[in-house]
C-alpha positions as CSV (number, residue, x, y, z in Angstrom):
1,X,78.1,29.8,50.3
2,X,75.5,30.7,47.9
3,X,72.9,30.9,51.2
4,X,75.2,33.5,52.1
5,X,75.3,35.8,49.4
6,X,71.6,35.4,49.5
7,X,71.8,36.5,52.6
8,X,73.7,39.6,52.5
9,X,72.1,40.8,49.0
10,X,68.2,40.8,51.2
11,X,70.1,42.9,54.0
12,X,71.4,45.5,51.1
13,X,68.4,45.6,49.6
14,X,66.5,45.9,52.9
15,X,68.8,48.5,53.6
16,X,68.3,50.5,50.4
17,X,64.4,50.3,50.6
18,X,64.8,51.6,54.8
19,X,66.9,54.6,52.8
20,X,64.6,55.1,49.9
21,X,61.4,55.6,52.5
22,X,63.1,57.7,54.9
23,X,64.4,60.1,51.9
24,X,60.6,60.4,50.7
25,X,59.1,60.8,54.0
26,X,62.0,63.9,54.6
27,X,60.9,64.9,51.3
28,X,57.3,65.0,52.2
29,X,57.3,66.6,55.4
30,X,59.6,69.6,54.4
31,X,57.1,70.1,51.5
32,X,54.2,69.3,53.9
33,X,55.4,72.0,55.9
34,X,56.6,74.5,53.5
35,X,53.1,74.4,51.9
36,X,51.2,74.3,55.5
37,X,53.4,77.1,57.3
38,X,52.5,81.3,56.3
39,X,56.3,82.7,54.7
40,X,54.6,86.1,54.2
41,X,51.5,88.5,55.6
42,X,51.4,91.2,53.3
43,X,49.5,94.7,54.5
44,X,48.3,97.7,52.7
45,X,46.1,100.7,52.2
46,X,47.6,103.0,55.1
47,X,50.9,104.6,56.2
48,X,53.9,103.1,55.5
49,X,54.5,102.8,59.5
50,X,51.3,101.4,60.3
51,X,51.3,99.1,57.6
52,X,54.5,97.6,59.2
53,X,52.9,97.9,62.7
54,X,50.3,95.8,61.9
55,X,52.2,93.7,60.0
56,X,54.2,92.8,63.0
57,X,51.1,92.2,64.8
58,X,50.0,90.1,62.6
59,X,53.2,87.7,62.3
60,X,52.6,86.0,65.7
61,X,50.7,83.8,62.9
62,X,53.4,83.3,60.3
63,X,54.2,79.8,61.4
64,X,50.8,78.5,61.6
65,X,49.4,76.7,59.2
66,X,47.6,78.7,56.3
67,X,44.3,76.1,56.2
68,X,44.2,76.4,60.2
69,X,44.3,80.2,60.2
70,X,41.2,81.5,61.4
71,X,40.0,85.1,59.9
72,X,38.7,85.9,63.3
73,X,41.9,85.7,65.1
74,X,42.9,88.2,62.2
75,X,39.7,90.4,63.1
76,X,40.5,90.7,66.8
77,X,44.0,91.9,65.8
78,X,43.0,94.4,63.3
79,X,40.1,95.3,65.5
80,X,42.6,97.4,68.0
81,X,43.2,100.0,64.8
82,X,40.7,102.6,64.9
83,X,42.3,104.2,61.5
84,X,40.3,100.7,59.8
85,X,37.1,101.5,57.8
86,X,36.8,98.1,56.4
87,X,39.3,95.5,55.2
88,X,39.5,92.2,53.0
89,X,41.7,89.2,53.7
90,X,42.7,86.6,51.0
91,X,44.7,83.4,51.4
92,X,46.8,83.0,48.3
93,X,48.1,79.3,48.7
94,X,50.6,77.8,49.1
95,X,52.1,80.2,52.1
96,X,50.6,84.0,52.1
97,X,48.0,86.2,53.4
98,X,47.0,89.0,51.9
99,X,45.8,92.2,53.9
100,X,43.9,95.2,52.1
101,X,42.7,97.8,54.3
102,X,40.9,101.0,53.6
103,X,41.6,104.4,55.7
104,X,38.7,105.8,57.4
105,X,37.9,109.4,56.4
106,X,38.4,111.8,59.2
107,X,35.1,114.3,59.6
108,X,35.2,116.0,62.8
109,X,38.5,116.6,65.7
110,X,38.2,116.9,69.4
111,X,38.5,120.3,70.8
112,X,41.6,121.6,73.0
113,X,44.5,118.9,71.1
114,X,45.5,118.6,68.1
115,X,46.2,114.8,68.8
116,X,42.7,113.2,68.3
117,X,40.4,113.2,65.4
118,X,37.1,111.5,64.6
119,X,36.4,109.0,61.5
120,X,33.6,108.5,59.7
121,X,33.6,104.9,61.2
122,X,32.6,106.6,64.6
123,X,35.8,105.5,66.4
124,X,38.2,108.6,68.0
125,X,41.8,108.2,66.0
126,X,45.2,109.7,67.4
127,X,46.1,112.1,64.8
128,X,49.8,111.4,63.2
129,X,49.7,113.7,60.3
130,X,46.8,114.7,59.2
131,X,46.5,118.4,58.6
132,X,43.2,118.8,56.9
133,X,40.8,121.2,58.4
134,X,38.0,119.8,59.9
135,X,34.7,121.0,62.3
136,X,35.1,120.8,66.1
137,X,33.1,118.1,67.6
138,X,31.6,119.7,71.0
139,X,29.9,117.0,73.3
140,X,29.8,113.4,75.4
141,X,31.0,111.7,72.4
142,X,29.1,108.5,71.5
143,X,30.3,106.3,68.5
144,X,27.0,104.4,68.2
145,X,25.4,108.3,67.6
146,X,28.1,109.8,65.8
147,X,27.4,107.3,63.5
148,X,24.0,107.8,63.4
149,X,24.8,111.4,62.2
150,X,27.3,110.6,60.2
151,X,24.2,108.9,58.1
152,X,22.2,111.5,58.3
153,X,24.7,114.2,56.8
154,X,25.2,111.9,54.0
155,X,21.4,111.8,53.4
156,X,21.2,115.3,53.7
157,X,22.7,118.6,50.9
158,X,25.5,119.1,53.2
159,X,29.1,117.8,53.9
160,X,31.0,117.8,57.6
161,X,33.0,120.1,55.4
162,X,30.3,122.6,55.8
163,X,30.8,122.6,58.9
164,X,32.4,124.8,62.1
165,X,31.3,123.1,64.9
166,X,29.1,120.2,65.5
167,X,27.2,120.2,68.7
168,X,25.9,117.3,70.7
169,X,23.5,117.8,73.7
170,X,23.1,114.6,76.5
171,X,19.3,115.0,75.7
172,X,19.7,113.3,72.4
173,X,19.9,116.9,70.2
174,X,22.0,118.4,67.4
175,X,23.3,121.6,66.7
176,X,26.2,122.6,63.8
177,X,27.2,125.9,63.0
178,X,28.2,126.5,59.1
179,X,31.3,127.6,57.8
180,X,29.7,130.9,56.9
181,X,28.6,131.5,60.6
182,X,25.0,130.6,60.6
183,X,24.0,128.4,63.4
184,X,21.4,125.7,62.5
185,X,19.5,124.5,65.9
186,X,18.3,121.1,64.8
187,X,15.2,118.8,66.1
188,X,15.4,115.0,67.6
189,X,14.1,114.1,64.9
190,X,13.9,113.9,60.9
191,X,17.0,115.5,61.2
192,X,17.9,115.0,57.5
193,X,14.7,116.7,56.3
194,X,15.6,119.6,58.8
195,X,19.0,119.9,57.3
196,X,17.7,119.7,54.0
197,X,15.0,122.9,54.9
198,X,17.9,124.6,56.5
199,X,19.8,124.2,53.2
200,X,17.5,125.4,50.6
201,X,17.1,128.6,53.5
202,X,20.7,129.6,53.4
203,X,20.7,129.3,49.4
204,X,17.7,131.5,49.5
205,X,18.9,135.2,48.4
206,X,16.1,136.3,50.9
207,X,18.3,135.3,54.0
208,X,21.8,135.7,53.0
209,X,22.2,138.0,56.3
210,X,20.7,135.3,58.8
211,X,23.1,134.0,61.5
212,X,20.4,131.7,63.2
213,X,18.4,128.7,61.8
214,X,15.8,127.2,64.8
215,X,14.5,123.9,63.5
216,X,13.5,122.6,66.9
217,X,9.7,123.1,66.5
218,X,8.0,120.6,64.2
219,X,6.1,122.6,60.9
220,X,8.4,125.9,62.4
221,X,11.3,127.6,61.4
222,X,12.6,130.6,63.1
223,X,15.3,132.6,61.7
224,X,17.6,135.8,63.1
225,X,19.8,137.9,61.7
């Protein structure tokens, strides 16, 4: 009799032990999982809208887990956004990513639509909103040499909100006419130096009726009214 009780006693207790380790293990893996899986992908730093359409972009991660998550596979998506200057991803553990993005200025729009604009990042952006007035870009546009002048202005005394037009010729030349109607006929090369001659020209009370600036010539400068 006493065998007996022994007997059923081990089976409750076995029983109670299989119950304790299954709760624990349940225990672990929905915490395992909750602090594994992304719950949130946070974006900022443009529109509203776009903010949300990357966001949905982005969420075709959300159930991955957050120490797997590569910040390449985040790079390729954001890549598609010409509107991106630059951006910074953090992971903030347990479960979210967070997504800052900065705007890219717009310098320049493309003549004959009012639908596509330039950025300083040297990509061509669909135009939403944006009003601003900005200088005609006429030309074969190239990103990799818009960018290349968009360095150039910034080393130089003017802004592309000096600007009219901006001219680009196949033959690897320059050309921008001023808001104030002077065309300045630019070398290929020290460009910002040129700029910078053409600048101290047009400030020059001597020339305030000049509508022509010719750089092209090294150690010349031509000017016509």
């Amino acid at each position: 009799m006493l065998q007996s009780i022994d007997k059923k006693n081990r089976i409750i207790i076995y029983i109670l032990i299989l119950f304790l380790l299954s709760t624990i293990s349940n225990k672990s893996n929905e915490l395992k999982k909750k602090f594994n899986n992304i719950s949130s992908i946070n974006v900022s730093g443009l529109s509203k809208n776009n903010n949300l359409k990357i966001t949905d972009k982005l969420n075709q991660s959300l159930y991955k887990s957050i120490f797997f998550l590569k910040k390449e596979n985040i790079k390729k998506i954001l890549s598609k956004y010409n509107l991106i200057e630059s951006y910074t991803v953090k992971k903030i553990y347990p479960s979210e990513i967070k997504v800052e993005i900065e705007q890219t200025n717009f310098v320049a729009k493309i003549p004959g639509t009012k639908n596509f604009l330039i950025g300083e990042n040297g990509k061509i952006i669909k135009n939403e909103t944006h009003n601003e007035r900005l200088p005609f870009f006429f030309g074969k546009f190239s990103s990799k040499k818009f960018l290349e002048f968009t360095k150039i202005i910034k080393n130089s005394n003017f802004k592309f909100s000096d600007f009219e037009s901006i001219f680009f010729y196949q033959y690897n030349r320059w050309d921008v006419l001023t808001k104030n109607k002077i065309l300045i006929k630019l070398p290929e090369k020290n460009l910002s130096e040129s700029l910078n001659i053409a600048h101290k020209i047009m400030i020059d009370n001597q020339f305030q009726d000049i509508s022509l600036i010719d750089l092209r010539i090294e150690n010349h400068v031509v000017t016509k009214k």
